[in-house]
C-alpha positions as CSV (number, residue, x, y, z in Angstrom):
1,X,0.0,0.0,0.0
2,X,1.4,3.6,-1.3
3,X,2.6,5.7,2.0
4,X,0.6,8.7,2.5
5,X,1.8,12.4,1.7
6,X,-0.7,14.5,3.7
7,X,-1.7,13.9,7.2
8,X,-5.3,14.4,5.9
9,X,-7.2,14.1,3.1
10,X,-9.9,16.3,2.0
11,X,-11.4,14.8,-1.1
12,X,-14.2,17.2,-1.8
13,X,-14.6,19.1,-4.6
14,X,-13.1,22.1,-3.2
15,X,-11.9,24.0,-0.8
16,X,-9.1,20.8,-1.2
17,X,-5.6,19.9,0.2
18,X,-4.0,23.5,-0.2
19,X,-0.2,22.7,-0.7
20,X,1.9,24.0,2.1
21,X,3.5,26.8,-0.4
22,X,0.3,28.4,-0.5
23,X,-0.5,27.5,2.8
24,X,2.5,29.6,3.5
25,X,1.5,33.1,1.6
26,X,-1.1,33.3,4.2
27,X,1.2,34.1,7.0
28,X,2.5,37.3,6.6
29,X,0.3,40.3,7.8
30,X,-0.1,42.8,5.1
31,X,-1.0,46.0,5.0
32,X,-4.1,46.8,3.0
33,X,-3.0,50.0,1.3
34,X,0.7,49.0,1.4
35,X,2.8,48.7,-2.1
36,X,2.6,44.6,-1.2
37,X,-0.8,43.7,-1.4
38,X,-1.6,46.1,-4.0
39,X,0.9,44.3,-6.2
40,X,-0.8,40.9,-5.4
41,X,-3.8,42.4,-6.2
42,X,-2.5,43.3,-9.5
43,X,-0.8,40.0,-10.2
44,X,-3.9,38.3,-9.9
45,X,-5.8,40.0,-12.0
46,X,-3.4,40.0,-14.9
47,X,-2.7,36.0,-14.6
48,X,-6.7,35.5,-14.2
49,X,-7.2,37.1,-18.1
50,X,-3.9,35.6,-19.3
51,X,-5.0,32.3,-18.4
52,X,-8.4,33.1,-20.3
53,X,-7.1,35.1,-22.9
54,X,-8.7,38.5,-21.6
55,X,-6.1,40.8,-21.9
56,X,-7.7,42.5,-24.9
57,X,-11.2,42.3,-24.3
58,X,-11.7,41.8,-21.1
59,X,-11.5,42.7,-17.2
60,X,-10.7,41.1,-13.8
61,X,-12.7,42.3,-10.8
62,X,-11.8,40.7,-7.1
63,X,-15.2,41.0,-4.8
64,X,-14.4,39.8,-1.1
65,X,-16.5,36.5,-0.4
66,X,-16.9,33.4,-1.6
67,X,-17.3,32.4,-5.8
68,X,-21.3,32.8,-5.3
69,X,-20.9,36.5,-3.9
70,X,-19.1,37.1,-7.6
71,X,-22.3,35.0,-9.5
72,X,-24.7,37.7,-7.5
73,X,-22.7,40.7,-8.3
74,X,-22.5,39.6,-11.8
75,X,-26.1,39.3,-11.5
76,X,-26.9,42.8,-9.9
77,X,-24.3,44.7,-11.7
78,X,-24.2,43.7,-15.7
79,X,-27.7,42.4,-16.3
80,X,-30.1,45.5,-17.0
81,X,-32.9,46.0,-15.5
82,X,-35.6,44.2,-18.8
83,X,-33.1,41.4,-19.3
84,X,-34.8,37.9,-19.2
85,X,-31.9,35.2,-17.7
86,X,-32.2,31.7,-19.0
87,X,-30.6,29.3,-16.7
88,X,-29.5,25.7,-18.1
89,X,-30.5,23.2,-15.3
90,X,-28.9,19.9,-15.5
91,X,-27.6,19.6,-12.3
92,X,-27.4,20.5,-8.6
93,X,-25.1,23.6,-9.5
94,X,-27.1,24.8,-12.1
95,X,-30.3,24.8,-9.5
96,X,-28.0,27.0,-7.4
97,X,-27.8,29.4,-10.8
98,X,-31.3,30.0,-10.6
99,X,-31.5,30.2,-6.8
100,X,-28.8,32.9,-6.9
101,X,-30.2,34.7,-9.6
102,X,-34.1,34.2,-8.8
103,X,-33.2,36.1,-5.0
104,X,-30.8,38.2,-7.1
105,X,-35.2,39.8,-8.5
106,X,-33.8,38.5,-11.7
107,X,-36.6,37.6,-14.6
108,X,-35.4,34.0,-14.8
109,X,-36.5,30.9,-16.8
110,X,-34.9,27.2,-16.8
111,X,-33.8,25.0,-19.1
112,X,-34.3,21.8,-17.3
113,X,-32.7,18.6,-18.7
114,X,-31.5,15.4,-17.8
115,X,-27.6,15.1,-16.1
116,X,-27.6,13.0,-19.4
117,X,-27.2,12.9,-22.0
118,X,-25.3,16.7,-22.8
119,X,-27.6,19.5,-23.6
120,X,-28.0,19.8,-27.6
121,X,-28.2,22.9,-29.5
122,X,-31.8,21.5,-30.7
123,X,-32.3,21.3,-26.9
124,X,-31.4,25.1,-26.5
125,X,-33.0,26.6,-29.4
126,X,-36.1,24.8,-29.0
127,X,-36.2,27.0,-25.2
128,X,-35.2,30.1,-27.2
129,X,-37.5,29.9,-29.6
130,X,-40.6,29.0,-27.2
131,X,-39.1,32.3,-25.5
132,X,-38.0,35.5,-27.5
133,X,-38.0,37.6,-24.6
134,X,-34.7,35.9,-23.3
135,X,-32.1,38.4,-23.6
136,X,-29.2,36.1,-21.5
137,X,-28.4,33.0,-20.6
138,X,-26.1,31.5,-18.0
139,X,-24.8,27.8,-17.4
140,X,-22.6,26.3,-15.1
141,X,-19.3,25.1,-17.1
142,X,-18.2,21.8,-14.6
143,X,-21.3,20.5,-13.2
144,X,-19.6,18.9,-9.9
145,X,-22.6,17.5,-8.6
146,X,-22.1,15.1,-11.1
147,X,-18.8,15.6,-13.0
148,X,-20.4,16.5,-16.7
149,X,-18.5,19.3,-18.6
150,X,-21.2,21.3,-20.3
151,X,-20.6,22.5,-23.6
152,X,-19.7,26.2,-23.0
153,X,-18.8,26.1,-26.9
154,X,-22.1,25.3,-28.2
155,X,-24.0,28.0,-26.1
156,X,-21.6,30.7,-26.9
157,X,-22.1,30.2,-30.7
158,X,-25.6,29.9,-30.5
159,X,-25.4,33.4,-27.8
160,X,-23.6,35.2,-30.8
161,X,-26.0,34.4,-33.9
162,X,-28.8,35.3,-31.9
163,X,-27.3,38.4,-30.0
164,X,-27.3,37.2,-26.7
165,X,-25.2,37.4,-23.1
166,X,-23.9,35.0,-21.9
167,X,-22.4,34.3,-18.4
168,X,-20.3,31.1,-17.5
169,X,-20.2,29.6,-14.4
170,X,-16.7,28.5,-14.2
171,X,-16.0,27.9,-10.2
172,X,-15.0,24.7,-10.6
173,X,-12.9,23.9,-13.2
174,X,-11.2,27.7,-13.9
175,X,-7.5,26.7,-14.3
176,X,-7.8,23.4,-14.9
177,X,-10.5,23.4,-18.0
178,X,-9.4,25.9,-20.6
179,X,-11.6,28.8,-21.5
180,X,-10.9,31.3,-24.5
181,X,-13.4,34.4,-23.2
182,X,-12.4,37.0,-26.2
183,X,-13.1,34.1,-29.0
184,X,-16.5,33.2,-27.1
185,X,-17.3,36.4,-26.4
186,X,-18.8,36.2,-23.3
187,X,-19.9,38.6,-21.2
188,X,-18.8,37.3,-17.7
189,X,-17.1,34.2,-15.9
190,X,-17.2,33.7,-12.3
191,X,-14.4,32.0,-11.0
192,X,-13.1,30.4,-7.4
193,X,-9.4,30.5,-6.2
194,X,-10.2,27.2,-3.9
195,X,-11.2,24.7,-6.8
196,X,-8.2,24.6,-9.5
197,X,-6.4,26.9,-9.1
198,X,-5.5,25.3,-5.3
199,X,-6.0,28.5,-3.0
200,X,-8.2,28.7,-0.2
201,X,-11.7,30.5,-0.3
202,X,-12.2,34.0,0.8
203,X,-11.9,36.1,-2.6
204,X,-14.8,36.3,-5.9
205,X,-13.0,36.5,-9.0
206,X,-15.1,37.6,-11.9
207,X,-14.1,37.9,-15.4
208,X,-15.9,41.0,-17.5
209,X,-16.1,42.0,-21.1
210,X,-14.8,45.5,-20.7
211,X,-17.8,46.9,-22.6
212,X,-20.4,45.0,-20.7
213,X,-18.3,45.9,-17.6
214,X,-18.4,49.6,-18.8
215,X,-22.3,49.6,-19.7
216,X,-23.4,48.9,-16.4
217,X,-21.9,52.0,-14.5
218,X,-24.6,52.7,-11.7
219,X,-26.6,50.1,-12.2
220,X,-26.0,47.4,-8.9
221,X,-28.3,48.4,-6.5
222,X,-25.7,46.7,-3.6
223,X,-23.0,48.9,-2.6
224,X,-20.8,46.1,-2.0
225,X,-21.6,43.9,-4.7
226,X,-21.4,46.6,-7.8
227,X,-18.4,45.6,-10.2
228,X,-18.3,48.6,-11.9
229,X,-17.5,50.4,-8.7
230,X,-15.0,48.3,-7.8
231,X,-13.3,47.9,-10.8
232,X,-13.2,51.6,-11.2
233,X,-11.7,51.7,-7.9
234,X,-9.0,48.9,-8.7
235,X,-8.2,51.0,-11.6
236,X,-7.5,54.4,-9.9
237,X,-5.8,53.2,-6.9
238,X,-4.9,49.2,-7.1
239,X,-6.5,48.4,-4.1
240,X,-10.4,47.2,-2.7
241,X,-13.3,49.7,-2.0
242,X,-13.3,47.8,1.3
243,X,-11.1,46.0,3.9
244,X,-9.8,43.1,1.4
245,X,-8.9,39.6,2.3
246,X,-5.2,40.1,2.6
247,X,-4.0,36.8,3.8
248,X,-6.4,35.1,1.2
249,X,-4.6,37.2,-1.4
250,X,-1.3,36.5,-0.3
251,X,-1.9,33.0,-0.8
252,X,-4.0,33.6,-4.1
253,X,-0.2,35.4,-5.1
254,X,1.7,31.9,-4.5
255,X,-0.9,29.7,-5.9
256,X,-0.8,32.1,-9.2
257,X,3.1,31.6,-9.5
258,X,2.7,27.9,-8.5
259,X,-0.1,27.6,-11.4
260,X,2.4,29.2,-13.6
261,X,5.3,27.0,-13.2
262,X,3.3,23.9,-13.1
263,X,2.6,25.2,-17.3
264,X,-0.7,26.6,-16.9
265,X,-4.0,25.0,-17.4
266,X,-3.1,22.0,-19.7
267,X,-0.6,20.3,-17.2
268,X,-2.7,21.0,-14.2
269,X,-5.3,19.2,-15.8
270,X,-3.6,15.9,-17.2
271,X,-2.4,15.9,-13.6
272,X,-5.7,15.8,-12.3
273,X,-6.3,13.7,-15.2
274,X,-3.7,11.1,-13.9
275,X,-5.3,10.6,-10.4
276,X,-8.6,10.6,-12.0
277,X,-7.8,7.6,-13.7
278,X,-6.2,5.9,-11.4
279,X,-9.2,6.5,-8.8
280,X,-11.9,5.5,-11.6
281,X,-9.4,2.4,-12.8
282,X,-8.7,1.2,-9.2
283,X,-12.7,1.2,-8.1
284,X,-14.4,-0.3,-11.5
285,X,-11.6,-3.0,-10.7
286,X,-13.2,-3.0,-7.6
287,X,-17.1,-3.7,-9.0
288,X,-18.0,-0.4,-8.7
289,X,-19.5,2.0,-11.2
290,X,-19.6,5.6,-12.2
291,X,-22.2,7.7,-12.5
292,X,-20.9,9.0,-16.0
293,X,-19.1,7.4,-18.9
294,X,-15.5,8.7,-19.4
295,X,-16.4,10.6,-22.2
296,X,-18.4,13.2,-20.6
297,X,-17.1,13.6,-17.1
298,X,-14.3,16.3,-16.3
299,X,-11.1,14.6,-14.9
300,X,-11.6,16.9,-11.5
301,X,-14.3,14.4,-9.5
302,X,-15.9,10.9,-9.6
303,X,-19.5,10.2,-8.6
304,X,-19.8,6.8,-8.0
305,X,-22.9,4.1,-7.4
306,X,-23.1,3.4,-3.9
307,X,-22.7,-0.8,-3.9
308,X,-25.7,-3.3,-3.6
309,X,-24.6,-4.1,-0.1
310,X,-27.2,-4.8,2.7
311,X,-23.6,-3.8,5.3
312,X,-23.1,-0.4,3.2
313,X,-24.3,3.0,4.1
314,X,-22.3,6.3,3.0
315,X,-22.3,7.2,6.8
316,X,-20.6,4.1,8.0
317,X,-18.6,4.6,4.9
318,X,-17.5,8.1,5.4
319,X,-16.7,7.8,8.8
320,X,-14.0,4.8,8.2
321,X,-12.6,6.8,5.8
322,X,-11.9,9.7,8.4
323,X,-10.8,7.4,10.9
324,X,-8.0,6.8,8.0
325,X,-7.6,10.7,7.8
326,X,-9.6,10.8,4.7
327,X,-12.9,12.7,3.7
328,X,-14.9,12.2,0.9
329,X,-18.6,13.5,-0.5
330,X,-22.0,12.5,-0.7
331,X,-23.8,12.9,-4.1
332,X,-25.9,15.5,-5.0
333,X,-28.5,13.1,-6.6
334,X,-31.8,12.1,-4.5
335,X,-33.1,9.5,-6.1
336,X,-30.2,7.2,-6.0
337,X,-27.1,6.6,-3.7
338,X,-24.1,8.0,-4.9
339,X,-20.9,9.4,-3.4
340,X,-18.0,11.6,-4.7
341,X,-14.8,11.7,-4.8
342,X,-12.2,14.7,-6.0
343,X,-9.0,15.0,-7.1
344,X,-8.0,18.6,-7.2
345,X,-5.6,20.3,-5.1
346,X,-2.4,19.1,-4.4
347,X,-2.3,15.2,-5.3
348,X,-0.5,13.1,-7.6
349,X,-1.0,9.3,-8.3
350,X,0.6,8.0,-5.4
351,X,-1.9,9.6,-3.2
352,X,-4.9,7.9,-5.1
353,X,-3.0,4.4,-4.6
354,X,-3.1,5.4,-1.3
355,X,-6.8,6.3,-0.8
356,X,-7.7,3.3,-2.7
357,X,-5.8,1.0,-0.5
358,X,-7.6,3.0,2.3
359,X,-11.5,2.6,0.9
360,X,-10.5,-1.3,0.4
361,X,-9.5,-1.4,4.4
362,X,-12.8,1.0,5.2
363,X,-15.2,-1.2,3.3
364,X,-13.6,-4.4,4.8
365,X,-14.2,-2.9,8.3
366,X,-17.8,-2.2,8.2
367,X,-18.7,-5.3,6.2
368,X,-18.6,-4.7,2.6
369,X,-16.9,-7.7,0.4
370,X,-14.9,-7.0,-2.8
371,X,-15.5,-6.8,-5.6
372,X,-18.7,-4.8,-4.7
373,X,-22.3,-5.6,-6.3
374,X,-23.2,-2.6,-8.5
375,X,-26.3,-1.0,-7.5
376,X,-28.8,-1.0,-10.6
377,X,-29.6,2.3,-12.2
378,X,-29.2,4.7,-14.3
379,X,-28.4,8.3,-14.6
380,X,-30.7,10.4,-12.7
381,X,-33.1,13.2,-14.7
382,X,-33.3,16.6,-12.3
């Protein structure tokens, strides 16, 4: 059995196992208006558009809070007051979408499909056309309830014959899932620092089309939340309207620079990649099986059947996993069992040979045999 790395393992799909480098940008006290921070500040916000290819067209604004506070300012602040949102719905992140933009007072309709298969353009303009009031439309990219990558492609091509916004979800998979925002054109992506790009939460980042950004001057009706405001501010000075998250930011700095020397995107992802297979490999091995085929699922979580087993229950389950300094996820789905497992942050093969090794011991101990008895099902509709 592989040694472990970490003392503990936090296999959620994010925050994750921050690597002590980051860990370590945290410790230094800062001071907010001091040349330090406000060169952090600025760091940031040119790797975020580098990484998207935003330099040209488009603008980085840092909101304290988690990812969710930069989905509602994005909200409040670029949508106009007669837009009509359509929200695609194929998952339990996309229901958060509409609850975020529904409490946001935005004029919201779904598109509700299945987790499976993929949304299809017929699927879209079919809701577009039985709709013409729809001015903008917002999806979530990586679908972590699940693990589907959603076709952010399809929806920005069909957003620009038809003149339409469009708003990515990105949180998730933003620095490990590549994302072109100039040649999609899109007019906002809301990213995390604690999935991909292996911080730890605290900070919004959003991801502007300058002229979107720039058309909805005095629009937000929050004071905290308006974008314009504080981009304008960020502009003029380089620093936050209000008291910013300094020791987040610190550690946002490292994990940039980390990101950076790692290659970018591409590498962090096959690296995920890696442990993905070797966590999907090890359990199919072990009778168990995925919630997705490999085709459609983004390499940053598993969601896995729970096993036909009368001595199985995800609490037993999960709780000799943490007595081996290991946490893991319950599914988002309710009308099967299913649990997840992530492998983001900082983790490399070894570690997965290690938690495998781990779940075989856990499942042992409260009574499961192996190779498990796949439970029957298929993929859940929402």
């Amino acid at each position: 059995m592989a040694e472990a790395r970490h003392d503990f393992y936090l296999l959620t799909p994010g925050p994750l196992i921050v690597p002590a480098e980051i860990k370590a940008g945290m410790v230094r006290d800062r001071n907010p208006g001091g040349s330090d921070h406000i060169a952090i500040t600025r760091g940031v916000r040119d790797y975020m558009l580098e990484l998207c290819n935003g330099r040209d067209t488009h603008e980085c604004v840092l909101l304290q809070g988690s990812a969710t506070y930069g989905v509602e300012a994005g909200f409040l602040s670029l949508l106009p007051a007669d837009a009509r949102l359509l929200v695609l719905v194929n998952g339990f992140y996309g229901n958060r979408l509409r609850e975020v933009a529904e409490a946001a007072r935005v004029d919201t309709v779904t598109l509700e499909l299945p987790n499976l298969p993929l949304p299809t353009r017929a699927d879209l303009e079919r809701a577009l056309d039985a709709d013409p009031k729809i001015t903008h439309m917002v999806l979530c990219q990586a679908e972590t309830g699940t693990g589907v990558l959603n076709p952010v492609e399809m929806f920005a091509e069909v957003a620009r014959e038809r003149g339409l916004g469009l708003m990515v979800d990105s949180v998730a998979c933003f620095g490990g899932v590549e994302i072109d925002v100039a040649a999609l054109d899109v007019d906002a992506v809301f990213v995390s620092p604690n999935k991909c790009l292996e911080s730890v939460p605290g900070v919004a980042i959003t991801i502007v089309k300058r002229s979107t950004l720039l058309a909805s001057e005095g629009r937000c009706p929050s004071g905290v939340l308006d974008l314009h405001a504080q981009w304008k501010f960020m502009q003029e000075t380089g620093n936050w309207r209000w008291t910013p998250p300094t020791h987040v930011m610190g550690a946002l700095g490292v994990a940039c620079e980390r990101h950076r020397r790692e290659g970018g995107s591409g590498p962090r992802l096959e690296r995920y990649r890696r442990s993905w297979r070797v966590l999907v490999d090890g359990l199919r091995q072990r009778g168990f099986r995925t919630l997705l085929p490999d085709d459609v699922a983004v390499p940053i979580i598993a969601t896995f059947h729970d096993p036909d087993d009368p001595a199985y229950s995800f609490a037993a389950f999960h709780a000799a996993m943490l007595r081996r300094g290991i946490e893991i996820f319950p599914g988002r789905l309710t009308a099967m069992g299913t649990f997840r497992i992530g492998v983001m942050g900082d983790l490399v093969e070894e570690d997965m040979v290690h938690v495998l090794g781990q779940m075989c011991d856990a499942l042992e101990e409260i009574g499961v045999r192996l190779p498990v008895s796949a439970a029957p099902g298929d993929v859940e509709t929402v």
